[in-house]
C-alpha positions in Angstrom: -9.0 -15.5 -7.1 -7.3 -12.2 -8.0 -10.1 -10.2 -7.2 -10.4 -12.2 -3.6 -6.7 -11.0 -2.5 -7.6 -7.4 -3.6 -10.2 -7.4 -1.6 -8.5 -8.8 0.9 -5.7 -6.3 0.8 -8.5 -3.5 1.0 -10.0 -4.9 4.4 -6.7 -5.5 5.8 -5.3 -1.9 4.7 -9.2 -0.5 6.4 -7.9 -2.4 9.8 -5.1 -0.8 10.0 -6.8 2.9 9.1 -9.0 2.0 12.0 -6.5 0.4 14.8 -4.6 3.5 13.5 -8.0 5.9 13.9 -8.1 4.5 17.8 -5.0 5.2 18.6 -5.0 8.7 17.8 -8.2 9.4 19.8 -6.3 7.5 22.9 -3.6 9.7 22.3 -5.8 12.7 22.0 -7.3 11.4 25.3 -4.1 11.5 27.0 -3.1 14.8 25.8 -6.0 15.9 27.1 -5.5 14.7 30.7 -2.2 16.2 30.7 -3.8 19.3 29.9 -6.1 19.0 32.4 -3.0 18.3 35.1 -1.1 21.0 33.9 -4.4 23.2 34.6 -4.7 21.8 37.9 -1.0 22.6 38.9 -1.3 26.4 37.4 -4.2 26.5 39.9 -2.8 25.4 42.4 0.1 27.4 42.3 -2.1 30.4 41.6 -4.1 29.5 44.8 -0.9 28.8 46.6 0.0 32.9 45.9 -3.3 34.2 46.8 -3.3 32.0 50.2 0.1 33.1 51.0 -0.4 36.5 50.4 -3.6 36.7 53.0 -3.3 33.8 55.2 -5.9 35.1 57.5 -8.2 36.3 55.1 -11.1 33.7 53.2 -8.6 33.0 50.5 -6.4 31.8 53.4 -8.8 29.6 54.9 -10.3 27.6 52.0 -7.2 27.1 50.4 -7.1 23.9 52.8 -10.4 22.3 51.0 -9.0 23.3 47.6 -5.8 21.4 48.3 -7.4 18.4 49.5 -9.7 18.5 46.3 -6.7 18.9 43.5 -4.8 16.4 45.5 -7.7 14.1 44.7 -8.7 15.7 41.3 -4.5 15.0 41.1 -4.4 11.2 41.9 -7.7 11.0 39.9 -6.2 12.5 36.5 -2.5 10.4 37.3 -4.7 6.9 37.6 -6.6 8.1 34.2 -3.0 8.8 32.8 -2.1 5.4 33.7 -5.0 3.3 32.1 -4.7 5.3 29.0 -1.4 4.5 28.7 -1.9 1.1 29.2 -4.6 1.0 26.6 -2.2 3.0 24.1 0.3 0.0 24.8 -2.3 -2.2 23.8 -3.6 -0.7 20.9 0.0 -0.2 19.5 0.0 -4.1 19.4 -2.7 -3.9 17.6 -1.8 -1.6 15.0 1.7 -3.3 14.6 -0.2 -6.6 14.1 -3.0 -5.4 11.6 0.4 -3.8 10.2 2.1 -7.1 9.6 -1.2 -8.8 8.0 -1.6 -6.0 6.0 1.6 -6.0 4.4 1.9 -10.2 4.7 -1.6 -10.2 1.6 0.5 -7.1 0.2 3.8 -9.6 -0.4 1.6 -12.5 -1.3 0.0 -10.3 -3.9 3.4 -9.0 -5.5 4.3 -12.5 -5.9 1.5 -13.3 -7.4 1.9 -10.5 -9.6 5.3 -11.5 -10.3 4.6 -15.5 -10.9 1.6 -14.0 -13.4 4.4 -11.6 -14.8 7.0 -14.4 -15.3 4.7 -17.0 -16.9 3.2 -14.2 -19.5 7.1 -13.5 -20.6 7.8 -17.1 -20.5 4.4 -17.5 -23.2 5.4 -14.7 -25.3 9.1 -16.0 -25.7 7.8 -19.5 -26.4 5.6 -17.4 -29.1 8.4 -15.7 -30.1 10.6 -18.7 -30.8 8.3 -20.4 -32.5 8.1 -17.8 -34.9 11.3 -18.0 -35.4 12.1 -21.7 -36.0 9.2 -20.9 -38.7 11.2 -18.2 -40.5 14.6 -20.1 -40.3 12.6 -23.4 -42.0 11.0 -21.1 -44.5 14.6 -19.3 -45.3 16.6 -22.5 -45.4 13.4 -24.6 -47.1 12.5 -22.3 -50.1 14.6 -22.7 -52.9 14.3 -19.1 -54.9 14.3 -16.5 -52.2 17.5 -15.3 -53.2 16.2 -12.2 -54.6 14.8 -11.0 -51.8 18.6 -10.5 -50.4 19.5 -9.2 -53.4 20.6 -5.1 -53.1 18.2 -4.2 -55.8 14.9 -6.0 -54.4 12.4 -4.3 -53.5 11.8 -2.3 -50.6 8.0 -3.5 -50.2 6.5 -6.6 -51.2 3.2 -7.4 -52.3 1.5 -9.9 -50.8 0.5 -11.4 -54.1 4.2 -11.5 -55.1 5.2 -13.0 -52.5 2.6 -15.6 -52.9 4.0 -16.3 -56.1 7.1 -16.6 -55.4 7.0 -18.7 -52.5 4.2 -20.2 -53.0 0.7 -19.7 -51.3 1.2 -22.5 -48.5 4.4 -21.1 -47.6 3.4 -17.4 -47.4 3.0 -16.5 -43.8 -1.1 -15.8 -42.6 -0.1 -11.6 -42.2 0.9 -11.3 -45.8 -2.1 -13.4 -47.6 -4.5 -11.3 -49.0 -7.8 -10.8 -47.5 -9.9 -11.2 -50.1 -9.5 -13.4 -52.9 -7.9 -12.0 -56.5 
């Protein structure tokens, strides 16, 4: 069931690089139709100057017919400006809401990692008394381990002495020999 949620965290964290992909190219789309009005207002300005400066000449007279065209080409552009921002609105929902899945499996993961985390340290303590209780019996159980206290014992100890001198059943399973002597 692991594997399932990291899967699951994968496809979620693709939605949101995709909802995120989309926006940027409606973004870039608006930029772009700002562009394209801020064009159409340096031309019209520009034309503006020309017509003015020769009102009688040609410039002069089809300056008319090119204002009525960028005032369309105008309310055009505003009306594309308006629907991509509406969309961008939209998509932002979107991305906020393939956000909050994506980090809902992220949380539900980390817990699970946690739980998994927890019960492995609870395990390993539960080992590790054990162990102990085992050492405590064997200390307080075994009759003639005095010597192994003693300032002058030995820093290492055979396994075959201590087998003898605790006895083989006592003798914990990392110090028996391997092979038989």
């Amino acid at each position: 069931m692991a594997k399932d949620i990291h899967f699951l965290i994968r496809l979620k964290k693709w939605t949101v690089d995709e909802e995120r992909r989309a926006l940027a190219d409606l973004l870039a789309k608006e930029a772009e139709v700002m562009r394209r009005q801020r064009i159409l207002e340096d031309g019209l300005r520009h034309e503006q100057a020309i017509a003015a400066a020769d009102p009688a000449g040609p410039a002069g007279q089809a300056y008319g017919r090119f204002a009525e065209a960028a005032v369309e080409k105008r309310a055009k552009l505003a009306a594309a400006r308006v629907q991509i921002a509406a969309a961008i609105t939209a998509r932002c929902d979107e991305v906020a809401e393939a956000f909050l899945d994506f980090k809902t499996v992220e949380q539900i993961q980390k817990n699970r990692d946690l739980r998994a985390a927890a019960e492995r340290s609870r395990k390993e303590q539960v080992t590790m008394d054990e162990i102990a209780a085992i050492n405590h019996r064997r200390r307080h159980t075994s009759p003639d381990r005095s010597w192994l206290h003693s300032p002058d014992a030995p820093q290492a100890i055979s396994s075959r002495a201590l087998e003898t001198s605790i006895g083989r059943r006592h003798a914990p399973n990392c110090v028996r020999s391997r092979s038989p002597r």
